[in-house]
C-alpha positions in Angstrom: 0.0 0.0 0.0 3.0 2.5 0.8 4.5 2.4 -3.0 0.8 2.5 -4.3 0.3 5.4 -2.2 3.9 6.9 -3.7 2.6 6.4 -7.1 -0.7 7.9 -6.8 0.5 11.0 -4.5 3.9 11.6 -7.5 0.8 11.4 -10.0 -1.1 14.0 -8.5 1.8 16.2 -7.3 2.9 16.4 -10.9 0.2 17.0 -12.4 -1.9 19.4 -9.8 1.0 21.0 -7.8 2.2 20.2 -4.3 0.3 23.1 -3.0 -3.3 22.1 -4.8 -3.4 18.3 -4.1 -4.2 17.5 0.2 -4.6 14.6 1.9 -8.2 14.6 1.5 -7.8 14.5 -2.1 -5.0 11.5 -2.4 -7.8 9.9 0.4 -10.3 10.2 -2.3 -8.4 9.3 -5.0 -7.6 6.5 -4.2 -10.6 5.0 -2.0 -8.7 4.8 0.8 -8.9 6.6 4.6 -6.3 9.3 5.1 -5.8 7.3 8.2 -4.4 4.7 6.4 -2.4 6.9 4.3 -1.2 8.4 7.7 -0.1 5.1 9.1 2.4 4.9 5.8 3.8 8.9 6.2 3.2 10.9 9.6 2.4 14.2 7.8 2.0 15.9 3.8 5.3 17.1 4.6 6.7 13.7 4.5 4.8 12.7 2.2 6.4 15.1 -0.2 9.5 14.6 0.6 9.2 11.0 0.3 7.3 11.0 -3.4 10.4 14.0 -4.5 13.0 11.6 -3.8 10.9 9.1 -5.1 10.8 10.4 -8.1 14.1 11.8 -8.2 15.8 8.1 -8.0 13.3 6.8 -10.8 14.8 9.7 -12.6 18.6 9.4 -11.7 18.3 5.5 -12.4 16.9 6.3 -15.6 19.6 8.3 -17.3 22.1 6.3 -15.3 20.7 3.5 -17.8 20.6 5.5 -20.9 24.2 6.7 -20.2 25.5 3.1 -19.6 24.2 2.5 -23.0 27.5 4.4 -24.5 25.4 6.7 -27.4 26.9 9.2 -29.6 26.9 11.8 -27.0 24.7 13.9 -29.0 22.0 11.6 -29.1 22.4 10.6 -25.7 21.4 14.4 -24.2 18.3 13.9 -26.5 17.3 10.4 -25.3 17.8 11.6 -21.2 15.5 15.1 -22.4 12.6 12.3 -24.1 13.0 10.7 -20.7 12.7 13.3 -18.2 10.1 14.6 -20.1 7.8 11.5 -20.7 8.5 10.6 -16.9 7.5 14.4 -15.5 4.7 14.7 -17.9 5.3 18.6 -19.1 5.3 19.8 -15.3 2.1 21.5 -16.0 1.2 22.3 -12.5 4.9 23.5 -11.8 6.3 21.9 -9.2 9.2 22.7 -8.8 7.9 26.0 -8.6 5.4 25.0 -5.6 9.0 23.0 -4.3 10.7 26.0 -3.8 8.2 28.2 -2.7 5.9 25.8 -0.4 8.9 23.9 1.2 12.0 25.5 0.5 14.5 23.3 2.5 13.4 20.2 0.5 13.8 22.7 -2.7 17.5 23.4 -1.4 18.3 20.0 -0.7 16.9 18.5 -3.9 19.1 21.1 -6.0 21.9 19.6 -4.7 21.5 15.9 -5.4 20.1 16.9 -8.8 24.0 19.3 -9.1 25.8 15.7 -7.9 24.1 13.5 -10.5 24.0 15.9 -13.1 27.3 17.2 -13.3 28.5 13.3 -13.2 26.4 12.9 -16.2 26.9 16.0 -18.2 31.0 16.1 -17.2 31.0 12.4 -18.9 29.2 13.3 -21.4 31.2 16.3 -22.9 34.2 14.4 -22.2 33.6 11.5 -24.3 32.2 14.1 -27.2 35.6 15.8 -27.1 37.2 12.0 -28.1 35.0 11.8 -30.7 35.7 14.9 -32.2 32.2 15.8 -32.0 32.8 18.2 -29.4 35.3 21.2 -29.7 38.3 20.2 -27.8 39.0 23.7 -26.1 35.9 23.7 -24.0 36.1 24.5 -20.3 34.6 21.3 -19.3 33.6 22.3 -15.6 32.4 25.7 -17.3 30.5 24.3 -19.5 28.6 21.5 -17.2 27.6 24.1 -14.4 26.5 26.6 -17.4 24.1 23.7 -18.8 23.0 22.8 -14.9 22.1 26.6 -14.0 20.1 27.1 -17.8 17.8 24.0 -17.2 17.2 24.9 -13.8 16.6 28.5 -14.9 14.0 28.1 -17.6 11.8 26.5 -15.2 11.2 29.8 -13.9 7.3 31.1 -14.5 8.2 34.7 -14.4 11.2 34.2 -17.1 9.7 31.6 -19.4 5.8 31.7 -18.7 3.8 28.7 -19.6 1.7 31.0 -22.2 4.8 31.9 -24.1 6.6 28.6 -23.8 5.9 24.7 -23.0 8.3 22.6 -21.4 8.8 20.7 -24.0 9.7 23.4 -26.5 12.2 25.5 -23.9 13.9 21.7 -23.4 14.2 21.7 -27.4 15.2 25.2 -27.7 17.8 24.8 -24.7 19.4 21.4 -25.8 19.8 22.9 -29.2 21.1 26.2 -28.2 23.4 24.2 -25.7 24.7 22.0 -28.2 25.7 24.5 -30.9 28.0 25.9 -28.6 29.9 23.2 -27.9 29.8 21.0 -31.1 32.6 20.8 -34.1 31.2 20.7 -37.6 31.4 16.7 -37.3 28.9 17.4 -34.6 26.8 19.7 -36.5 26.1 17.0 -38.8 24.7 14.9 -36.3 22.8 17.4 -34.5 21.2 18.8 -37.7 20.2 15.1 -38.4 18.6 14.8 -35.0 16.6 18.4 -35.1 15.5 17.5 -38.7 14.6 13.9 -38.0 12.5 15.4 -35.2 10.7 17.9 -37.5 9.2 15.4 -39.7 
């Protein structure tokens, strides 16, 4: 009942916001009591940090599997963005908006595991495009990894990038892009042109 009661409250968080969905809601939901969902987490509290981490794993495990997979490193950046989008479902509701605001210690602590495992990741990643020649070989690689983590965290800011002007999925394709053409050789080009026109049609 606990990893139902994960999956249901992650479902609900993501799609309605932290701040909309209560326990009354997840009770009803799910056609359960909310004391039984309070004998599996003592407060909402823990119940969000529990479905964030949750989710965060799911996440982390995720690209840790795509990565292991050895891709052009091109390709690869594309296949972790069709994850992470599939997997947080266009964060309509914003949460991690509602994260930051609503319970800003989780927010804080949250940015940094996400820093950890993405800087692993993208560090790799740029790395192994540089020995493919795919990459340009001058690029400052810690620059360049903390410069990608601070632009994906930033255009998930409402007040920068509102949802009326701009859908998740079309800032992450914009970004990616606009990431990439800074970093790639004409090799790379090649193979990113081929992946933005293979994605048009």
């Amino acid at each position: 009942m606990r990893e139902e009661i994960l999956q249901k409250a992650t479902e609900l968080f993501l799609n309605l916001g932290f701040k909309s969905v209560t326990m009354d809601d997840l009770a009803q939901e799910m056609a359960i009591s909310k004391k039984t969902i309070y004998s599996h987490f003592e407060n909402k509290t823990k119940l969000v940090e529990e479905t964030t981490m949750h989710m965060f794993w799911f996440i982390s495990n995720g690209i840790d599997a795509i990565v292991a997979q050895k891709k052009n490193p091109i390709k690869e950046l594309y296949e972790i963005k069709k994850f992470v989008m599939m997997h947080l479902k266009d964060e309509k509701s914003s949460p991690s908006y509602q994260l930051q605001k609503y319970y800003p210690k989780l927010w804080d602590m949250m940015r940094g595991k996400q820093f950890e495992v993405m800087q692993d990741c993208v560090v790799d990643n740029i790395k192994r495009g540089v020995e493919q020649g795919i990459y340009r070989a001058n690029l400052n690689v810690e620059f360049v990894s903390r410069i990608y983590f601070a632009c994906v965290n930033s255009i998930k800011d409402e007040k920068m990038f509102p949802h009326k002007m701009f859908t998740m999925p079309v800032l992450m394709d914009n970004y990616l892009e606009y990431h990439l053409r800074g970093i790639v050789t004409p090799e790379g080009r090649k193979i990113l042109n081929e992946i933005i026109n293979s994605n048009q049609e």
